[in-house]
N, C-alpha and C positions, 0 to 999 in steps of 0.2 A: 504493500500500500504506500502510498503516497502523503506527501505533508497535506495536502488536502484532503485524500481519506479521510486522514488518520483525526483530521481538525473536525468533521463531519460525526466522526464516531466517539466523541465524546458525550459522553450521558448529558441530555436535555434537563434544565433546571427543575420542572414540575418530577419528572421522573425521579432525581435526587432527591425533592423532599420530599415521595411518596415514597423512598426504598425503608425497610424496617430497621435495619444496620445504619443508617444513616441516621434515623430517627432517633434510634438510641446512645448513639454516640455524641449527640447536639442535644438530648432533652434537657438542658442545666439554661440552655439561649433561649432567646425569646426568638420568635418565627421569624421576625423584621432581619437579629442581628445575624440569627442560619443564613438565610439568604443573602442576605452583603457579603458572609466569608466565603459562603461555594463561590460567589461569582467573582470576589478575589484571588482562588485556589485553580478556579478555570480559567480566569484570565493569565492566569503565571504560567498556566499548562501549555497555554495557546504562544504564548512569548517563548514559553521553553522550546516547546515542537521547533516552530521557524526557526528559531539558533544553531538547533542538532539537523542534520541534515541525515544524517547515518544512525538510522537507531533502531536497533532489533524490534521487532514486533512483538515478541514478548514481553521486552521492558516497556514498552509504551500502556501494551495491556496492563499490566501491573500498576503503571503509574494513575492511570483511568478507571479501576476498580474504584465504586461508590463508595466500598467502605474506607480505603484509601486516603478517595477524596476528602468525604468527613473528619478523619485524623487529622489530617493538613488545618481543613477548615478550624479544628479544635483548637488546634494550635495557636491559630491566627488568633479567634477569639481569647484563649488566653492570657495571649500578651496583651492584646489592646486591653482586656479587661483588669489586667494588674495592674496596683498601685506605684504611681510613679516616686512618689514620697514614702521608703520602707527603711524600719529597723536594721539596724547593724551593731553589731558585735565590735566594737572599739577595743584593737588591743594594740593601740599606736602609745599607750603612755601617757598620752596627753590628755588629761584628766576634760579641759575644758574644751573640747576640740569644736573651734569655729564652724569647720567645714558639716563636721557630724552632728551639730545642733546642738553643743553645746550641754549644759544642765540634764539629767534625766533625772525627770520626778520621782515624787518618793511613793510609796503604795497609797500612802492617804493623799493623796496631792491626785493621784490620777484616780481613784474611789471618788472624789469632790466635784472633780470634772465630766466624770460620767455618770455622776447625779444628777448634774445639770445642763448638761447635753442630752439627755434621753426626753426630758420632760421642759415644760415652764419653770423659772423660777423669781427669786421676786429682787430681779438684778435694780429695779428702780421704782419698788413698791414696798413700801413701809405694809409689812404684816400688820404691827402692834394696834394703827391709827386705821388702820385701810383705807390707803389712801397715797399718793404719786410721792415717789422717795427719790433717794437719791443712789447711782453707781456707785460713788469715792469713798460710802460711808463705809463700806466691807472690810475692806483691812485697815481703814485708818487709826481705829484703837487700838489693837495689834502693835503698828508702827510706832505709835505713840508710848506706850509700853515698854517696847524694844530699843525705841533710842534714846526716849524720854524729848521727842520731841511737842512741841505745843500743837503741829497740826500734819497732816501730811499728803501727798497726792500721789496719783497712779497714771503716767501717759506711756504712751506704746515702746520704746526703750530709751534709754539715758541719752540717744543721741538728740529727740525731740525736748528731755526736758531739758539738755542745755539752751537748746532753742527754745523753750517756753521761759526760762528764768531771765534768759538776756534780754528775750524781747519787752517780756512785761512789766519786767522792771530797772532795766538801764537803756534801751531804746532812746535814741536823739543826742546820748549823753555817752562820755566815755568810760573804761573799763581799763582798771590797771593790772595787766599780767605781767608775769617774771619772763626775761626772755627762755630759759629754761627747762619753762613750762609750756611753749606753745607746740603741743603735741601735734604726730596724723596717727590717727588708730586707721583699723580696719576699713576696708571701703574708701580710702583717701579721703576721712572725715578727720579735718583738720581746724584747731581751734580759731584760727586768724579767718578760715574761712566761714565758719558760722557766726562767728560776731559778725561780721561783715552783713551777712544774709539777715541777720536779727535786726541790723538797724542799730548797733550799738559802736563806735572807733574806739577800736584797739588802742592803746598807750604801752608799750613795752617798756619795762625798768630792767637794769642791770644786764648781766651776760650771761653768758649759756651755763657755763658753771660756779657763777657767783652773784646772790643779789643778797644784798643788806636793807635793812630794815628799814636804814635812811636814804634808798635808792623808793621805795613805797613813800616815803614820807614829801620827796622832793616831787613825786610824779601829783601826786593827789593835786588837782586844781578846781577850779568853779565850775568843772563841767565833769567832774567823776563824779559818778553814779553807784560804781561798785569796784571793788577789789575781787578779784578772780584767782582763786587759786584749783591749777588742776593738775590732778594725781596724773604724774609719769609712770601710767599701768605697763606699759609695754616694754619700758625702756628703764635702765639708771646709769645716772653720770657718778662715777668713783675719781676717786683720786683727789685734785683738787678745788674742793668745791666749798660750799655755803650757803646760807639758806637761813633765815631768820626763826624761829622758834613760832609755831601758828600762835600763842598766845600772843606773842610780841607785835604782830599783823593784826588782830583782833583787837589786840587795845587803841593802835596808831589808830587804823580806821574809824572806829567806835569816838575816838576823839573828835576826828574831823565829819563827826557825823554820816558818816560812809557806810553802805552794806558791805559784808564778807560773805561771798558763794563759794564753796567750796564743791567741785566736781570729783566725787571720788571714784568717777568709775567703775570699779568692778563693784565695790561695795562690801563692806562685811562687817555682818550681826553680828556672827561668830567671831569669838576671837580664837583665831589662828593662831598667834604669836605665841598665845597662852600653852597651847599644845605644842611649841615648838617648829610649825609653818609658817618660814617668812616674818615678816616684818607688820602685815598691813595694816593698816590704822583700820578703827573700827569707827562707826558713823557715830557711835553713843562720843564717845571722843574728841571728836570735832563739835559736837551741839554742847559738850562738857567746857570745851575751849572758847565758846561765844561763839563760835560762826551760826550769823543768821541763818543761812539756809543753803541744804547739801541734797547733791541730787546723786543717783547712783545705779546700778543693774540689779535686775531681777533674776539674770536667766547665769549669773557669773557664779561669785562665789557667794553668792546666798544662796543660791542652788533649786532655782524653781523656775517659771516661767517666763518669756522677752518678754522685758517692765521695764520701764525707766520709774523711779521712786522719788520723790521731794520730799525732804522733810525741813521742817523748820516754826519759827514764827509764826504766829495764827494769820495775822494780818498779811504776811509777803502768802499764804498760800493760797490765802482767799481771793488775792488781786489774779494769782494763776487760776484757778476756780474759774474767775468769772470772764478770761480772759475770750477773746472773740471765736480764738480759733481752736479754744478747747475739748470743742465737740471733735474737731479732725484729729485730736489727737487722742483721745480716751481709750480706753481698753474694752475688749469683750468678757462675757460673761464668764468663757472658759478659763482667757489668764486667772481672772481673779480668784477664780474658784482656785487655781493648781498655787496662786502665791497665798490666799488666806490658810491654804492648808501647810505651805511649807513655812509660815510664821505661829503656827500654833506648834510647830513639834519644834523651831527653834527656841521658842518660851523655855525649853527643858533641854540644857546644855548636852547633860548624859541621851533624852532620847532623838537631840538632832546624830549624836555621833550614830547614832544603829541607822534612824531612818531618812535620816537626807541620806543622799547617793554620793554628792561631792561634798557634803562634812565628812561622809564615812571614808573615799577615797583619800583624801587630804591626810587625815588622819591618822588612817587603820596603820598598826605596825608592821613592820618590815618581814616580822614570821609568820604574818596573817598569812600573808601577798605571797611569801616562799611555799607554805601549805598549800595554797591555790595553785602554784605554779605543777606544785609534785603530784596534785589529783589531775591536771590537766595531764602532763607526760604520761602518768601512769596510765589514763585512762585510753591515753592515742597509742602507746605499746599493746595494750590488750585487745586494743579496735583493728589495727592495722599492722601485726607480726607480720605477715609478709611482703612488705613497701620495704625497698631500700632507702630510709630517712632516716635521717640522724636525727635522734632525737635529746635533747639535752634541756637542764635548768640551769642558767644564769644569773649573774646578778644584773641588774639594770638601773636604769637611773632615766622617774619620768620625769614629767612635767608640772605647774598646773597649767599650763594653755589661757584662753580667752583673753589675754593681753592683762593678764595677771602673776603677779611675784617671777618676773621674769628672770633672777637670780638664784629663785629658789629650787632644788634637786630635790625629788624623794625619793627615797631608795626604795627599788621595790625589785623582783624576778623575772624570768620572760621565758617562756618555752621556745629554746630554739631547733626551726628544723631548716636540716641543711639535704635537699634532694640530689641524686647522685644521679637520673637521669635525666635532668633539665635545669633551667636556671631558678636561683631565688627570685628574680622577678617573674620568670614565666609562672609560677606555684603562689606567688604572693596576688598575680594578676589571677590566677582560677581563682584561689581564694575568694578573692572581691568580686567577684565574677559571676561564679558558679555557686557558690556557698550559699546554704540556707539553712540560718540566715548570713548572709555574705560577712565575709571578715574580714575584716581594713588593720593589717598589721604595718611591721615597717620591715626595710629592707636594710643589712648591716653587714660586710662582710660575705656576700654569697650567701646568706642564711634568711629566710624568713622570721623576724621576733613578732612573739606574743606576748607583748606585756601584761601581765597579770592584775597591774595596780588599776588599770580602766577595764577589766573583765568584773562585773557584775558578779556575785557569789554563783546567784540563780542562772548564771548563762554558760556555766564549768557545763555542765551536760551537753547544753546545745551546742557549746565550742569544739567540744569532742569529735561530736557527731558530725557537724557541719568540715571542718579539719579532713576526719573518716572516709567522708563523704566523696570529697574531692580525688583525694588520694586514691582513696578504691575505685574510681572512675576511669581510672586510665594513666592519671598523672602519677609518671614515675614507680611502677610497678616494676618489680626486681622477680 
């Protein structure tokens, strides 16, 4: 037969969705989306034919059997139908990792969430009065609580409430920053350029690695508005530097009748330093110090949901409240749900370390993270004895990632596998790949690592498996 035949003898569209094989292999689709994949699976058949000039007539029958068809079709439908945004298995080290989303909620934080995601809930309806409430009241006592500050607000991440604090309250008027201090984070969001967009001219005082007290004091004129101080998340200058004491900034100001914003970025309830992570000022600290009003993340190391947070003075947060453009900035029902829940378990120092995910990582000790590492090897030796992989525990050193404690090491273990029939990237790339759920390690030496200290307790099983998986599949069998 002929490329024409052969294009003739392909099964008629009515005829494929009356075959019973067919029917049972698509019953999960709806009628609409059967018939869009056949006529996608036949039209590929059709483009395939023309390309092959030379092709057995048995393989063509083969390719042309209905139930065939259907499979194909299956197939199609499944991809299209899978989720583009899916879990992964983080064994990169980097506790905060931008790329992978960041924070993973705690059990009560996603229980809160899909409480009120399934149903109504009363996101701006007062139960008590019955009667129109307000969104910001949900965690602001909480906040209030935790940092001891007077009032506090919720907009969509810290990059918007720098831009809600400069616009609403220094707009027309200048802003004194340290040269220092004028950071780019993530996304080339850069502090010179958002003042600029806010409506507020930048004043630079002193030099990149030294400003004095009396470089603030000489800067402040009839048209400062505010003193800006923001936390170098990402970065630290050592060696020869300085940098005035935040009380000694707070008083200057406070004299010359000046607000003090302080941006602290990542943000942290928790004190870290207490347990021996890093350095980072904690927000109670800064409202302890007199700074008016401090903005910061939700999704960093507080460890809950993308929030930017305000806290501060009743009056500077009510002027942001009633600001024009604060409706485009607000949050939905679900953040607030996942951060009321991750500020009720931080209320209790001992149960944030069990149930936040990044108190616990930050945290957990170095023999926790080495016992994790040795059920993971142990578990992939009794999964896969006959893979040529080397398999070994390490020591390691992660991170925390999110453009936080950029100085700071934790020591923690890594399972590493070195495959003898292919490369560590080729095996690191099935991994991410092929893995279910996919797992995003790093590559060192010829060796794929799995860090241990961003592996989830609950995901030792599925790391196994997913690892198992891949390996048993083809890759690098011995």
């Amino acid at each position: 037969m002929g490329i024409q035949e052969d294009l003739r003898a392909l099964p008629a569209m009515h005829r494929l969705l009356a075959d019973a094989d067919v029917q049972r292999a698509l019953d999960e689709f709806s009628p609409r989306l059967r018939r869009w994949a056949l006529e996608q699976v036949l039209a590929e058949l059709r483009t395939w034919r023309r390309a092959h000039v030379d092709v057995r007539p048995e393989s063509w029958q083969a390719q042309t059997e209905p139930l065939r068809i259907a499979e194909c079709a299956k197939r199609l439908l499944q991809a299209r139908m899978a989720p583009s945004l899916r879990r992964v298995i983080n064994a990169t080290g980097v506790v905060l990792h931008t790329n992978l989303g960041r924070a993973p909620l705690s059990n009560l934080a996603l229980q809160r969430v899909q409480a009120v995601a399934a149903g109504y809930c009363n996101l701006e309806y007062d139960l008590a009065r019955g009667e129109r409430g307000s969104r910001h009241t949900h965690v602001e006592a909480r906040l209030r609580e935790l940092t001891g500050a007077e009032a506090a607000l919720v907009v969509n991440n810290n990059a918007a409430a720098v831009w809600l604090v400069l616009n609403a309250l220094a707009k027309g008027g200048e802003a004194v920053v340290s040269r220092g201090q004028l950071v780019e984070i993530g996304g080339s969001f850069r502090i010179p350029d958002i003042m600029r967009e806010s409506g507020v001219t930048l004043r630079e005082v002193g030099t990149t690695n030294k400003t004095r007290l009396s470089d603030y004091a000489q800067a402040i004129g009839p048209e400062t508005r505010m003193v800006v101080l923001v936390h170098p998340s990402n970065y630290r200058i050592v060696g020869f530097t300085d940098e005035p004491p935040l009380a000694g900034v707070v008083e200057l100001a406070h004299e010359r009748q000046i607000l003090v914003y302080q941006d602290l970025g990542s943000g942290a309830l928790f004190d870290y330093a207490a347990h021996g992570v890093g350095d980072e000022p904690t927000v109670r600290a800064s409202l302890d110090a007199g700074v008016d009003i401090v903005s910061f993340s939700g999704d960093k190391l507080l460890g809950s949901a993308q929030a930017g947070i305000i806290v501060g003075r009743c009056e500077l947060i009510e002027r942001l409240r009633k600001h024009p453009l604060m409706r485009a900035l607000r949050v939905d029902k679900l953040t607030l749900a996942a951060l009321d829940a991750t500020l009720a378990d931080l209320a209790d120092e001992e149960h944030a370390r069990v149930r936040i995910p990044v108190v616990r990582m930050l945290t957990e000790s170095e023999e926790t993270v080495r016992a994790r590492a040795d059920e993971v090897a142990s578990g992939l030796a009794q999964a896969i004895p006959d893979l040529a992989v080397q398999c070994d525990v390490r020591p390691s050193q992660a991170t925390v990632g999110g453009g936080a404690l950029p100085l700071t090491m934790l020591p923690s273990h890594a399972v590493c596998l070195r495959p003898s029939r292919c490369s560590a990237q080729q095996l690191a790339d099935a991994l991410r790949r092929e893995g279910e759920p996919p797992v995003v390690g790093r590559v060192e030496n010829d060796e794929v690592w799995l860090d241990m200290r961003t592996v989830q307790p609950w995901e030792v099983h599925e790391l196994i498996q997913a690892v198992a998986a891949v390996l048993g599949g083809g890759m690098d069998k011995g």
